[in-house]
N, C-alpha and C positions, 0 to 999 in steps of 0.2 A: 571781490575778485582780485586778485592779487597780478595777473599777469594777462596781458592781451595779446593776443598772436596776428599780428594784421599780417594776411597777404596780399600784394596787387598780382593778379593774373591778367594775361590776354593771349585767348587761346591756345594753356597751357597743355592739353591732351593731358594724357595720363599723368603727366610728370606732378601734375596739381596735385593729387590725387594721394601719390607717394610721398608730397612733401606733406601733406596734412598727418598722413599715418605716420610720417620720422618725427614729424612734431609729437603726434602722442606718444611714442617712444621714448623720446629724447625727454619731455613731459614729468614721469613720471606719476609723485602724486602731485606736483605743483597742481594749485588753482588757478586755473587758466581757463580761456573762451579764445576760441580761431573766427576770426572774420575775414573773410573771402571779399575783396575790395576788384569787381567786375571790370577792369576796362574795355566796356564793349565787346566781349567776346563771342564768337556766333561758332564756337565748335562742339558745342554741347559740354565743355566739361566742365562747366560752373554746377548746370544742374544734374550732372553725372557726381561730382564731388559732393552735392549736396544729400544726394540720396545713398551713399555711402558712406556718410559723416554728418548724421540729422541734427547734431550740435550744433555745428556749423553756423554760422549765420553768412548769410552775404550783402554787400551795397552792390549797389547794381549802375553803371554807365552807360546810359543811351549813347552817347559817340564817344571815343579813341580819344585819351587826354595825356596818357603816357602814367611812369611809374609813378614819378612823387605826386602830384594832383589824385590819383587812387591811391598811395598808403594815405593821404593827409584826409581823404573821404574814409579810408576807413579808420583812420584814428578819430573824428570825429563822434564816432558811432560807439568807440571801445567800451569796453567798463572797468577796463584793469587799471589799476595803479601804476604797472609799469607795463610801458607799449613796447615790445618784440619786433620790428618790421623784419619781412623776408620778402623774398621773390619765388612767386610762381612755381618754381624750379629748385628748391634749396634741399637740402639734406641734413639737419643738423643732427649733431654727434650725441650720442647719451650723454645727457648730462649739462651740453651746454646751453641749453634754456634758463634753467636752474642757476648757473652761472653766470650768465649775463645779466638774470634779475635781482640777484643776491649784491651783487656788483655797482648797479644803479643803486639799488638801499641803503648800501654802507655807504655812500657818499650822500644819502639823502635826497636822490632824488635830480641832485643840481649837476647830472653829468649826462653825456652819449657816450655808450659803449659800446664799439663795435668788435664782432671778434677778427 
């Protein structure tokens, strides 16, 4: 697996939802896996995202811990080589997944690249 998509959500409604599909947009064919990193969310749209994106995987937070303690649970769980974090809510642009991971490679790995 070449790239891993961590989200943290916390009861992000729809927006989850749309950020999973810009991600497969933005995607391409990269080899990627999306993991959904739950922080305790009670609005249904973990398991509303999940059944509209069966790839999906998710971690799941019994209590509220905030952003970085869920992406670092869901980096724990990753399989990619190179870990993506976003938020809940994000949009990315065609092409810039691909970008960013291409980007961590050429430096081997020993950098954070934000866009």
């Amino acid at each position: 697996m070449r790239v891993s998509l961590v989200i943290a959500a916390h009861n992000e409604g729809d927006k989850l939802w749309k950020t999973i599909e810009s991600c497969a947009q933005a995607s391409g064919k990269l080899d990627y896996e999306v993991v959904v990193s739950d922080d305790a969310s009670t609005d249904g749209s973990i398991d509303e995202a999940l059944r509209r994106f069966p790839r999906t995987r998710s971690m799941r937070s019994g209590e509220r811990q905030g952003a970085s303690p869920a992406k670092a649970s869901g980096a724990a769980t990753a399989r990619g080589e190179t870990l993506v974090f976003l938020d809940g809510h994000c949009k990315p642009e065609r092409g810039a997944i691909e970008r960013l991971a291409s980007s961590v490679e050429l430096l081997s790995g020993r950098a954070i690249i934000t866009p």
